[in-house]
PDB file of the backbone (N, CA, C, O) and the ligand in Angstrom, with CONECT records:
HET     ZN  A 101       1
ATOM      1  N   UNK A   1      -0.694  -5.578 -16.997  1.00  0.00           N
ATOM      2  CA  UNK A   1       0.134  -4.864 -16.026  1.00  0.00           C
ATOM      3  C   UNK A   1      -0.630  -4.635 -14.721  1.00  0.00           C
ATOM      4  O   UNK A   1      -0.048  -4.158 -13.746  1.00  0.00           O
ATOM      5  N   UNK A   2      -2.083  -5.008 -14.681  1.00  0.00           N
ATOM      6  CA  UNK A   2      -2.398  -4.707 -13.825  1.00  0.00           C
ATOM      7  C   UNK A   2      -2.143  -5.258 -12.335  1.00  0.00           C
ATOM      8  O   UNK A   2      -1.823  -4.685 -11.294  1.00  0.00           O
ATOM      9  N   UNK A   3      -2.410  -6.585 -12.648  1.00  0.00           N
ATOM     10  CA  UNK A   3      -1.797  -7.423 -11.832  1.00  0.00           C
ATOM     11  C   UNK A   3      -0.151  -7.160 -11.283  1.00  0.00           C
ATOM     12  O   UNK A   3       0.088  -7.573 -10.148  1.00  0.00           O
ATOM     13  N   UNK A   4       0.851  -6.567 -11.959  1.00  0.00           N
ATOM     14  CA  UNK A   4       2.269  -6.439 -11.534  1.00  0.00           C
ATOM     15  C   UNK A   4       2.601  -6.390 -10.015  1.00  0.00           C
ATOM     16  O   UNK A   4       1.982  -5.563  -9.346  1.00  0.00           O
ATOM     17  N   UNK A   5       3.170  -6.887  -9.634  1.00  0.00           N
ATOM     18  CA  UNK A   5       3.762  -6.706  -8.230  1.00  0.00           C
ATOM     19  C   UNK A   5       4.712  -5.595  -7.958  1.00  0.00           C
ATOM     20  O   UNK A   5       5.422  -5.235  -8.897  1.00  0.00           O
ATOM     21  N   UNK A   6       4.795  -5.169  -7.132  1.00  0.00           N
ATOM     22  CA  UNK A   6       5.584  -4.147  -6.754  1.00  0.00           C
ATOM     23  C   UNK A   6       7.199  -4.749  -7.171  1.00  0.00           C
ATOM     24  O   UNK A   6       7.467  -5.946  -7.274  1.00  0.00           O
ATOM     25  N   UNK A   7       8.083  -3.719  -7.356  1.00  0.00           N
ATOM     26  CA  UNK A   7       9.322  -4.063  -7.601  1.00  0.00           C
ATOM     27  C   UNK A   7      10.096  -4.321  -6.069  1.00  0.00           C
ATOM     28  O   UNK A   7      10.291  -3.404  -5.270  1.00  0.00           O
ATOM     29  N   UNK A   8      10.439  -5.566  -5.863  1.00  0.00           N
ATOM     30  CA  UNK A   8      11.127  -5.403  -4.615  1.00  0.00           C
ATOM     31  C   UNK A   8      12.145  -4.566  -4.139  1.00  0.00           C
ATOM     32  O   UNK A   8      12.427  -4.489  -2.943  1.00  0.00           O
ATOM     33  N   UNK A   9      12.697  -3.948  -5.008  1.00  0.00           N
ATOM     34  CA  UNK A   9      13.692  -2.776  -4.451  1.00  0.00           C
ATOM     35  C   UNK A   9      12.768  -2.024  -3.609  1.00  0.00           C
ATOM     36  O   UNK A   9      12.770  -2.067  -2.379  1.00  0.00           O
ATOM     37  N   UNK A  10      11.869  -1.237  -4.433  1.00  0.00           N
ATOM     38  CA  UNK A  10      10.860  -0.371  -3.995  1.00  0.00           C
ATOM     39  C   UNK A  10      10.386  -1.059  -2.461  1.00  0.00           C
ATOM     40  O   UNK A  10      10.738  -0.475  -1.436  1.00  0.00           O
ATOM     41  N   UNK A  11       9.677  -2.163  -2.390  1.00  0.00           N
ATOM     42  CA  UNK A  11       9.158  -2.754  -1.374  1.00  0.00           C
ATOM     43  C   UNK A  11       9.920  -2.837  -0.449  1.00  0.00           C
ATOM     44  O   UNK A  11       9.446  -2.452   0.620  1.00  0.00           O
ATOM     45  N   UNK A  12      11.235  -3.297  -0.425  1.00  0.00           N
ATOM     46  CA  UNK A  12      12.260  -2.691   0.833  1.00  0.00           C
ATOM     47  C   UNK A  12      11.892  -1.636   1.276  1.00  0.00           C
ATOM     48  O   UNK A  12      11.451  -1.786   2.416  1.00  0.00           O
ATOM     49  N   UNK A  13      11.849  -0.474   0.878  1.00  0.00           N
ATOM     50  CA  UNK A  13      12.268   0.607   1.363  1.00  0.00           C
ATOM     51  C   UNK A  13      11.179   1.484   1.631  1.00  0.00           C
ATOM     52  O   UNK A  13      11.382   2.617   2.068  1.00  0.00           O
ATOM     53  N   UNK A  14      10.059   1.054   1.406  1.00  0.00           N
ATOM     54  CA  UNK A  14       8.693   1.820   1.152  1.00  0.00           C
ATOM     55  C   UNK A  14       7.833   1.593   2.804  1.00  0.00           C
ATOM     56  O   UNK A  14       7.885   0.507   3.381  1.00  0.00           O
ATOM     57  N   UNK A  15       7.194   2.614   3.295  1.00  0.00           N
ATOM     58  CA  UNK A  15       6.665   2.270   4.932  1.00  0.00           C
ATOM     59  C   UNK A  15       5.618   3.316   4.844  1.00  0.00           C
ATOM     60  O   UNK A  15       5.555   4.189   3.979  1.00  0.00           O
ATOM     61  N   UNK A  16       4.744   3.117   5.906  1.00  0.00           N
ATOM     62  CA  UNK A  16       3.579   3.836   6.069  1.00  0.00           C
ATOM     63  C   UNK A  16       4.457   5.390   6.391  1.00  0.00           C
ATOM     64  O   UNK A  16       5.382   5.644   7.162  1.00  0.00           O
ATOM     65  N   UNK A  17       3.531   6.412   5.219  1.00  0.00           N
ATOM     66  CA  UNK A  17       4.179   7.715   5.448  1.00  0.00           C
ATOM     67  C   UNK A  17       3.368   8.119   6.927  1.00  0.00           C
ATOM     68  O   UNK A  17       3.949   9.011   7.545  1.00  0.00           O
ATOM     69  N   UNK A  18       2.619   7.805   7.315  1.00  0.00           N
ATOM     70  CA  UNK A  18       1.869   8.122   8.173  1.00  0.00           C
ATOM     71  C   UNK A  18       3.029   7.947  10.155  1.00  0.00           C
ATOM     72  O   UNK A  18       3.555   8.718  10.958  1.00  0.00           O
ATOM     73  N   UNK A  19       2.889   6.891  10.038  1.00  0.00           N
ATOM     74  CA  UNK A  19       3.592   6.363  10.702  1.00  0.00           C
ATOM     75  C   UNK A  19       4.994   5.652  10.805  1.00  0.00           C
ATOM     76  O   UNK A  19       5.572   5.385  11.859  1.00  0.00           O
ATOM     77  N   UNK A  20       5.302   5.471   9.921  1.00  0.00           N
ATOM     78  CA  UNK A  20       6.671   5.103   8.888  1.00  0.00           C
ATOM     79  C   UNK A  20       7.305   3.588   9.462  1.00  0.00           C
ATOM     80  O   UNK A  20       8.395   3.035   9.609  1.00  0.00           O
ATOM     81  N   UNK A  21       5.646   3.294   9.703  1.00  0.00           N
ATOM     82  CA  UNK A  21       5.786   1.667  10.118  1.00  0.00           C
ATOM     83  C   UNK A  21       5.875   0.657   8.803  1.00  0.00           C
ATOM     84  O   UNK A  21       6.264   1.003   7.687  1.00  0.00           O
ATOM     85  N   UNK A  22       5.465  -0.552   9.150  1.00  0.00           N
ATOM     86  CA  UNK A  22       6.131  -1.763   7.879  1.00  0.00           C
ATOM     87  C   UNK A  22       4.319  -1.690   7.095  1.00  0.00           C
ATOM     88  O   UNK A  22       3.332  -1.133   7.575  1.00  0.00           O
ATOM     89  N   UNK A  23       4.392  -2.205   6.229  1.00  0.00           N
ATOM     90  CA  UNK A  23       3.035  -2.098   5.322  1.00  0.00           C
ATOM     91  C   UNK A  23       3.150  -3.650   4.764  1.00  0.00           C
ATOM     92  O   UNK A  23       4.111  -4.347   4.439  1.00  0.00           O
ATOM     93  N   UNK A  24       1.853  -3.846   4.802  1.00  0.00           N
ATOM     94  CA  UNK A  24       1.147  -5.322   4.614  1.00  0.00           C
ATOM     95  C   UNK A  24       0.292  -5.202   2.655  1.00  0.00           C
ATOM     96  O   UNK A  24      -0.685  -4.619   2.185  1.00  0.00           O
ATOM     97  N   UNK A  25       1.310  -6.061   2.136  1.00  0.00           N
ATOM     98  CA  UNK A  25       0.731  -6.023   0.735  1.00  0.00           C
ATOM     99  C   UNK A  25      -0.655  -7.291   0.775  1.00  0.00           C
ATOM    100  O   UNK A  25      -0.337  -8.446   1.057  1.00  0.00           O
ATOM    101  N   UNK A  26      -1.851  -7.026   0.535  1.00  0.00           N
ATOM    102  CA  UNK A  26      -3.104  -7.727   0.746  1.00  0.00           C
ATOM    103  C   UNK A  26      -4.155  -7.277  -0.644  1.00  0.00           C
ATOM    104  O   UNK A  26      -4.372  -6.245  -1.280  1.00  0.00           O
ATOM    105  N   UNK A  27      -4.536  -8.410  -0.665  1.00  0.00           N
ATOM    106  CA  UNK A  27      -5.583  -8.425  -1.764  1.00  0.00           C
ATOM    107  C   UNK A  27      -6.823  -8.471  -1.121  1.00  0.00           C
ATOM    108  O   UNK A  27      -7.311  -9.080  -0.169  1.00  0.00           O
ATOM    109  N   UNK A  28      -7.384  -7.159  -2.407  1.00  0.00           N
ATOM    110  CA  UNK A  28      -8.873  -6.970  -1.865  1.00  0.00           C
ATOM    111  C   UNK A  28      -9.643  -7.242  -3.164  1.00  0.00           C
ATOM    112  O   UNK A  28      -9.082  -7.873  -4.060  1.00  0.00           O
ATOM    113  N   UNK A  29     -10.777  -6.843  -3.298  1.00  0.00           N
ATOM    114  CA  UNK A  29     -11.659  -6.932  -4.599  1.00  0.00           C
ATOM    115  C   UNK A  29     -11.538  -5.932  -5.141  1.00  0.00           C
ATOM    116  O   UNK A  29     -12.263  -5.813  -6.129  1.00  0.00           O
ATOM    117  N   UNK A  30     -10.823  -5.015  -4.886  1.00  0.00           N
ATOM    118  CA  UNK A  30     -10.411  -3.933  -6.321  1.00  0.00           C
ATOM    119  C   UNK A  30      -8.825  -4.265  -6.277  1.00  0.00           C
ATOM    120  O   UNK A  30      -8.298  -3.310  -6.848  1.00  0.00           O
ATOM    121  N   UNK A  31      -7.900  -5.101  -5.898  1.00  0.00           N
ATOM    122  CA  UNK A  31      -6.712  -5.312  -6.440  1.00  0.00           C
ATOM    123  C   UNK A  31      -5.930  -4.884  -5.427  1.00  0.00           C
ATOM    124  O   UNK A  31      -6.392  -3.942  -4.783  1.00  0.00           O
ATOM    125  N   UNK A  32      -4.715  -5.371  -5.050  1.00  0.00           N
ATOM    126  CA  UNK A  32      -3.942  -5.491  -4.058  1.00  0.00           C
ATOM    127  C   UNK A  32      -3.302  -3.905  -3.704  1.00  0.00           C
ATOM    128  O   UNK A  32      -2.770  -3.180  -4.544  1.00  0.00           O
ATOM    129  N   UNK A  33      -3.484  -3.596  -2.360  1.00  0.00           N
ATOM    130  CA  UNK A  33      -2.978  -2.372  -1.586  1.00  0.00           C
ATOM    131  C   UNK A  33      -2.260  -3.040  -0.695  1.00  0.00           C
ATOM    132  O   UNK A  33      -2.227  -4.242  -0.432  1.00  0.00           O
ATOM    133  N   UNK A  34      -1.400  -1.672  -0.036  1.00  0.00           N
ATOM    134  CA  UNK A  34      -0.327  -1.759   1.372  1.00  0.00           C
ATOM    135  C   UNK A  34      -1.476  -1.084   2.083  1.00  0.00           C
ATOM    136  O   UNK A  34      -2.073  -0.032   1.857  1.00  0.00           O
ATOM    137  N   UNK A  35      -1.628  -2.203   3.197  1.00  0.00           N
ATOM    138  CA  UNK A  35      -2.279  -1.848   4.284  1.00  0.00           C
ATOM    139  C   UNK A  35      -1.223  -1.719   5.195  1.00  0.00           C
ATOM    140  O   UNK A  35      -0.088  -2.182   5.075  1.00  0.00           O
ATOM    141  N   UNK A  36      -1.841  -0.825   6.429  1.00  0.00           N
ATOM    142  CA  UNK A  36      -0.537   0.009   7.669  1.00  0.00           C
ATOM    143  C   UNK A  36      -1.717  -0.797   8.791  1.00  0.00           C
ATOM    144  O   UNK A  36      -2.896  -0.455   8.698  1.00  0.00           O
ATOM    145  N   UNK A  37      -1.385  -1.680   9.651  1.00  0.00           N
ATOM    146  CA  UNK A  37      -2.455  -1.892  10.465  1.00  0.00           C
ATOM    147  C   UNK A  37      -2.606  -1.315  11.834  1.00  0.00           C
ATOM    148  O   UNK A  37      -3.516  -1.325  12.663  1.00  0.00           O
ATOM    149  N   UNK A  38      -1.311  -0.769  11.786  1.00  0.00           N
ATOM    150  CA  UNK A  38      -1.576   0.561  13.067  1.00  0.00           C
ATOM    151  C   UNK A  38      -2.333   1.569  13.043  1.00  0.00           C
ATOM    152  O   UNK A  38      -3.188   1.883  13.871  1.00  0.00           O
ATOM    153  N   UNK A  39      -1.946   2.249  11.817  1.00  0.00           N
ATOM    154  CA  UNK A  39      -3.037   3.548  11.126  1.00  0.00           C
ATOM    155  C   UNK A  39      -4.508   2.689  10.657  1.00  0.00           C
ATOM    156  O   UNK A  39      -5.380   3.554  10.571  1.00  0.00           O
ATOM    157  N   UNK A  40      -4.952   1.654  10.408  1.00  0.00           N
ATOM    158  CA  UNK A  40      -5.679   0.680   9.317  1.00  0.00           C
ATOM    159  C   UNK A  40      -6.261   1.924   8.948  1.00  0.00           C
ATOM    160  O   UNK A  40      -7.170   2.653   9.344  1.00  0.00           O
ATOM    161  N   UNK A  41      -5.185   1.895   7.813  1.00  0.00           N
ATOM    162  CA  UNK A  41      -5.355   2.462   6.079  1.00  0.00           C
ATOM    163  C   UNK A  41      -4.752   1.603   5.148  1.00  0.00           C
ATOM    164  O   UNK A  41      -3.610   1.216   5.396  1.00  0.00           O
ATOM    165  N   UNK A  42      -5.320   1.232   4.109  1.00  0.00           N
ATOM    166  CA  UNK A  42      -4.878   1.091   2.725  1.00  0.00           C
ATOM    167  C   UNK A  42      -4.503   2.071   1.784  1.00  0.00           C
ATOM    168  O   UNK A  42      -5.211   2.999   1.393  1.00  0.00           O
ATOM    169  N   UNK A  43      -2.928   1.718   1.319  1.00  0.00           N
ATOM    170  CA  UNK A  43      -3.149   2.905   0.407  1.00  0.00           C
ATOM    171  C   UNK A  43      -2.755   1.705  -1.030  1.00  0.00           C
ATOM    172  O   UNK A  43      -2.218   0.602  -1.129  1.00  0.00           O
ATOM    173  N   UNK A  44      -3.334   2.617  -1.876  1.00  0.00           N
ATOM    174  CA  UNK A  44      -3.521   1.837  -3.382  1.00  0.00           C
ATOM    175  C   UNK A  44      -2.193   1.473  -4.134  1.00  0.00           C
ATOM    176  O   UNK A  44      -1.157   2.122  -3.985  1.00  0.00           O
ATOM    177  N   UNK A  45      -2.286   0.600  -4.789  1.00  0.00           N
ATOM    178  CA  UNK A  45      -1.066   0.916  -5.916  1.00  0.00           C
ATOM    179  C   UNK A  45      -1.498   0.950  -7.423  1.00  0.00           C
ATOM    180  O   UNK A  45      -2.475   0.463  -7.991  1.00  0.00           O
ATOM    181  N   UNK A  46      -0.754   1.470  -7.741  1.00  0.00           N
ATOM    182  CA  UNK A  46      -1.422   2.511  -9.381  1.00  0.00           C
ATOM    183  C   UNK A  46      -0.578   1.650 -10.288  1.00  0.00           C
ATOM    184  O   UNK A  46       0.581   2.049 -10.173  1.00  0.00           O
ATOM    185  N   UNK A  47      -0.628   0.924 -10.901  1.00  0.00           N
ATOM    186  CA  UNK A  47       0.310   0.251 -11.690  1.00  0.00           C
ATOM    187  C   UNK A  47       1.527  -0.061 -11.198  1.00  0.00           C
ATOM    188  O   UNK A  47       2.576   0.213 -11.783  1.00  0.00           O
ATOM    189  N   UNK A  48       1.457  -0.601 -10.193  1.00  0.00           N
ATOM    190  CA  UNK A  48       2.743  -1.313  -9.775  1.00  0.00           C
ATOM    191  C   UNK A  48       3.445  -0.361  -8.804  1.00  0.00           C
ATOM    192  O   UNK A  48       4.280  -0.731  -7.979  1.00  0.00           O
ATOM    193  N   UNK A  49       3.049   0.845  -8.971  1.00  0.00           N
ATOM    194  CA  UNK A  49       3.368   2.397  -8.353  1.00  0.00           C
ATOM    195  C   UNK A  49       3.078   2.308  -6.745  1.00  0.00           C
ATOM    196  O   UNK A  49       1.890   2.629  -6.789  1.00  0.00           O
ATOM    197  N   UNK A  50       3.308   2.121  -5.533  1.00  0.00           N
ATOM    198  CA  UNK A  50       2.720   2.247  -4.330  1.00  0.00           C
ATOM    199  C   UNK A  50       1.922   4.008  -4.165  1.00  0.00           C
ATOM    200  O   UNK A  50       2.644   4.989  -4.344  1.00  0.00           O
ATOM    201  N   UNK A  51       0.924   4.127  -3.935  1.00  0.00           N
ATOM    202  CA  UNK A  51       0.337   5.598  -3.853  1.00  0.00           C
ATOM    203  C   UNK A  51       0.628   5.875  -2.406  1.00  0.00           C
ATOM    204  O   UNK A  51      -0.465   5.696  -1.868  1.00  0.00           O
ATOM    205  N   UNK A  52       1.607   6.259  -1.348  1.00  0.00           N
ATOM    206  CA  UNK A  52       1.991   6.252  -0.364  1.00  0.00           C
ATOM    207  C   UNK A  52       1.430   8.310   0.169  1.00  0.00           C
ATOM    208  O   UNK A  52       2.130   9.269   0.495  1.00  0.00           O
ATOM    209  N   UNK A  53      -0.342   8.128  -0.027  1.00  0.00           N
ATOM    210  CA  UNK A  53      -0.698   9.658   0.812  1.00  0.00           C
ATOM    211  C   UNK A  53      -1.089   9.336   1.271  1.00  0.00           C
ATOM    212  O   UNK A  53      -1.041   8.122   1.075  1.00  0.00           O
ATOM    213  N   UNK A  54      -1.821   9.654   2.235  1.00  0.00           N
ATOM    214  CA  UNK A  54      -2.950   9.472   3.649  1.00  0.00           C
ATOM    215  C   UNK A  54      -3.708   9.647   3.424  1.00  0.00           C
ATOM    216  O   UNK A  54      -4.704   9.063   3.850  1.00  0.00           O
ATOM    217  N   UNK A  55      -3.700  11.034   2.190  1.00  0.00           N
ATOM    218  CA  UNK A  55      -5.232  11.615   1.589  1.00  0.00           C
ATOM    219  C   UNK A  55      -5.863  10.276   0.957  1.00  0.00           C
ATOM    220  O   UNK A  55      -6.964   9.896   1.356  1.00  0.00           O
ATOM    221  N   UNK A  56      -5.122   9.523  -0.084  1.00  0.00           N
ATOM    222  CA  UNK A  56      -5.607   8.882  -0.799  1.00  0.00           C
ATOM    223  C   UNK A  56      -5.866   7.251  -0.148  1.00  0.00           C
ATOM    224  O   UNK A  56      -6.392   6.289  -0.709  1.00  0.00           O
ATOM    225  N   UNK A  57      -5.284   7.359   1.243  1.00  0.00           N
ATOM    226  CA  UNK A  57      -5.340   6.003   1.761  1.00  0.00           C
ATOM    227  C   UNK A  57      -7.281   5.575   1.972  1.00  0.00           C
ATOM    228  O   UNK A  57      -8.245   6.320   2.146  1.00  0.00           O
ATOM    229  N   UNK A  58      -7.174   4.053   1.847  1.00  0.00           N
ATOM    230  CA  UNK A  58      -8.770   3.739   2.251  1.00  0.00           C
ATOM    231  C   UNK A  58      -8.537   3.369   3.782  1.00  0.00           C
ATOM    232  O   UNK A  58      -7.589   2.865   4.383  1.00  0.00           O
ATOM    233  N   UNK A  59      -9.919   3.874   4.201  1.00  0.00           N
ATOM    234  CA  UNK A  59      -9.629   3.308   5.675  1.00  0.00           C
ATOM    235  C   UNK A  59     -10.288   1.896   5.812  1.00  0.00           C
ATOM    236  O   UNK A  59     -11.219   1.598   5.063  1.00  0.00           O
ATOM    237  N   UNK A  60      -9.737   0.856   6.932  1.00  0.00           N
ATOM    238  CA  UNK A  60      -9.800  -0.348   6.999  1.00  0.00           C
ATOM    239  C   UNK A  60     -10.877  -0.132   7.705  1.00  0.00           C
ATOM    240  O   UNK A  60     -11.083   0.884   8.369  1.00  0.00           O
ATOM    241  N   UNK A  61     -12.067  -1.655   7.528  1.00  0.00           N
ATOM    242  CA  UNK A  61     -13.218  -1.571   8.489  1.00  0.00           C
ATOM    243  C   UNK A  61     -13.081  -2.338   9.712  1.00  0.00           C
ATOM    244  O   UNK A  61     -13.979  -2.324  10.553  1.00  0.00           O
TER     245      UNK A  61
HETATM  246 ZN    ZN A 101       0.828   3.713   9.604  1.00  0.00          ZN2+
END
């Protein structure tokens, strides 16, 4: 399951809470996040789950 992709319903409708812009699904070496490249934050996804906080977002280098 780890690998799972987001459910595209979800992925429609899902946007940077930050900015409530479009989010970029990208693979990294700990496993694919929505990156916001306006904010450049990553935020994680937890089992297929998008984790959509700011707290928990990684910041891009
Ligand atoms: Zn954003």
């Amino acid at each position: 399951m780890t690998d799972r992709l987001i459910e595209p319903w979800l992925r429609e409708i899902i946007r940077c809470p930050r900015c409530k812009g479009d989010l970029t699904d990208t693979t990294t070496e700990s496993g694919v996040e929505l990156q916001c490249q306006a904010c450049r934050l990553g935020y994680p996804i937890d089992s297929g789950i998008p984790v959509l906080l700011v707290d928990l977002a990684r910041p891009l280098g």
